[in-house]
Each structure stands twice: as C-alpha cells, then as structure tokens.
C-alpha positions as CSV (number, residue, x, y, z in Angstrom):
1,X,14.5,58.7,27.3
2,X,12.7,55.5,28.5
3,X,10.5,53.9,25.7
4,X,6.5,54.4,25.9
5,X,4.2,51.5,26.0
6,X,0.5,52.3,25.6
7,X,-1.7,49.6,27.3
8,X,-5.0,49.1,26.2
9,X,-7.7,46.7,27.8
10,X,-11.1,47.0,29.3
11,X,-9.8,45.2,32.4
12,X,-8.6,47.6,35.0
13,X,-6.8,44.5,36.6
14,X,-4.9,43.4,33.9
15,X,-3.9,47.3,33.1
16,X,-2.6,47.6,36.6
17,X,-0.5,44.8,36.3
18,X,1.2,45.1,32.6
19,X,1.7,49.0,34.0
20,X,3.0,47.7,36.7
21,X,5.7,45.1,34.8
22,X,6.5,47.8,32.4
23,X,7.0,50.5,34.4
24,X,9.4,48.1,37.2
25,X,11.4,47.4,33.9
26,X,12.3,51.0,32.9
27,X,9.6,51.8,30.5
28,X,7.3,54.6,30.3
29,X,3.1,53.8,30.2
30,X,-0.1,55.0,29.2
31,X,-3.0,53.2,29.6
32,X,-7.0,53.3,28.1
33,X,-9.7,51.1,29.0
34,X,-11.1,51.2,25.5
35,X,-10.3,51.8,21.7
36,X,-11.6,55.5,21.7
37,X,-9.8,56.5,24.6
38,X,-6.5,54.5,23.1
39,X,-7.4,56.0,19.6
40,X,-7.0,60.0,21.5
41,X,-3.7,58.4,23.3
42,X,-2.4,57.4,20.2
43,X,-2.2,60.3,18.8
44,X,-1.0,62.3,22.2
45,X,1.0,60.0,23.4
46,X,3.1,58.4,20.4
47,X,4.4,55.3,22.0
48,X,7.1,52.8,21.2
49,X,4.5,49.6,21.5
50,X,1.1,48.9,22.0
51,X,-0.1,45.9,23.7
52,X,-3.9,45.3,22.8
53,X,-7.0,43.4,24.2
54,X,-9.6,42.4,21.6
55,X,-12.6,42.2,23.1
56,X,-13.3,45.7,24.7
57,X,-16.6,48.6,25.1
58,X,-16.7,50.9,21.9
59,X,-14.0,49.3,20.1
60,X,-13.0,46.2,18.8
61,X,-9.4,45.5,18.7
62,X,-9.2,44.8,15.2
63,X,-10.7,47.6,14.3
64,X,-8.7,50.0,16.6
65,X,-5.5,48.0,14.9
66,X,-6.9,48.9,11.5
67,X,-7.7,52.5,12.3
68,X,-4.1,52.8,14.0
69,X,-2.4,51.7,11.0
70,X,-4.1,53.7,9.3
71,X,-1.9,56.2,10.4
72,X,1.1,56.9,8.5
73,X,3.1,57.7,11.7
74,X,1.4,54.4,13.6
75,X,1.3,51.7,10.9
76,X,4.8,49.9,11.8
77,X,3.9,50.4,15.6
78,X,4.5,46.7,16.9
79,X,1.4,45.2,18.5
80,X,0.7,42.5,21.3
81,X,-2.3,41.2,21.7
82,X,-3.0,40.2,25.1
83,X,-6.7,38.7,25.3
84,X,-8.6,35.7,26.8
85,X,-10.7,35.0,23.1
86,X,-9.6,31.7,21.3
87,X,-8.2,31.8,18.1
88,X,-6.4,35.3,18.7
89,X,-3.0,35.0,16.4
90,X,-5.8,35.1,13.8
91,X,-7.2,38.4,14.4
92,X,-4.3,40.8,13.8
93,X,-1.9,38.8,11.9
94,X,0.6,41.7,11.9
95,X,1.1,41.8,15.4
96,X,4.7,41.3,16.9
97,X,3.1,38.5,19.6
98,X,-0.2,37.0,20.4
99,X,-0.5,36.2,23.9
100,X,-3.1,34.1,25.6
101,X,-4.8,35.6,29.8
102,X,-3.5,34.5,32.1
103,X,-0.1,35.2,31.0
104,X,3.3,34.7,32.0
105,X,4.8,38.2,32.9
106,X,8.2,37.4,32.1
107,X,7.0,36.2,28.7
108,X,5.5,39.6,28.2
109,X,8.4,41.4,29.2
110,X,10.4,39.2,27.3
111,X,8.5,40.0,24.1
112,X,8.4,43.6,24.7
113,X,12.7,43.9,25.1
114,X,13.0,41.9,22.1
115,X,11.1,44.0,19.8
116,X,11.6,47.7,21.4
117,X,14.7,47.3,23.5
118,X,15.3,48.7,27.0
C-alpha cells in the first residue's frame, strides 16, 4: 500500500505541483489549502508525512504543528515545511526538513524517500 502524504498550503499552485511530484513517485496525496481543512484531513486521512506551509488563512503553521502533535496518534508524524517566510528552520524545530519556495523538486522528493521510504 503506497504511503500517504498530506499537503498543506494556501497556494493552489504549489499544491498542484508537490501532488503532482508525489503522486509520479508512487505515493498517495491529500491536500488542504488551510490548517482547518488539514486539521479534518488529519484525522480522516492518517498519512505517512505532512509537508507544511506557515503562512496560510485560519491557521498558522505552527499552530496547526502544535495542535497535530497534540495527537497521540500524530505527534511523531515527520513534517516539512515548505514556505517562502525567512527564518523558517526556526518555526517548527521538530520538523524532518525545512525547505525554502522556490524549491528544488528533487530535493523534496529526496527528503521525503529518506524519511518515509517508497
């Protein structure tokens, strides 16, 4: 069974296209364009990784990270944050990755087989 990779940024672009890399790699998605819609998907969804913009509508991505962990069943769900902010290995210093827009997708993808396999 392919691993799940839940995608969460306000950008419908940048969703598109880390969908797009993951899914052309053999991984399953789900995606939400902010941190209540990815808080519901969380909990529906259970995936294998999240990758996680900061600055989004509703929800901070710290604060979705701290409300995710939270979680017994989420709080050693790696975490890559994908966002264009300065400064972002600071904001979620658990997370697997920190990874500056634009990005490299073979970096991404990289990251990703490296921490949940194919």
């Amino acid at each position: 069974m392919p691993k799940k990779i839940l995608v969460v940024d306000d950008d419908q672009n940048i969703v598109d296209y880390l969908v797009t890399i993951f899914k052309d790699n053999g991984y399953e998605t789900c995606e939400a364009n902010d941190g209540d819609v990815a808080l519901e998907l969380l909990m529906e969804q259970k995936p294998d990784l999240v990758t996680l913009d900061l600055e989004m509508p509703k929800e901070w991505g710290p604060r979705f990270y701290r409300k995710m962990t939270q979680k017994p069943e989420f709080k050693d769900t790696p975490v890559i944050v994908i966002s264009g902010l300065s400064g972002i290995h600071l904001a979620i210093k658990k997370a697997v990755a920190t990874i500056n827009k634009p990005f490299n997708p073979d970096e991404v993808i990289g990251i990703v087989k490296e921490t949940i396999g194919e």
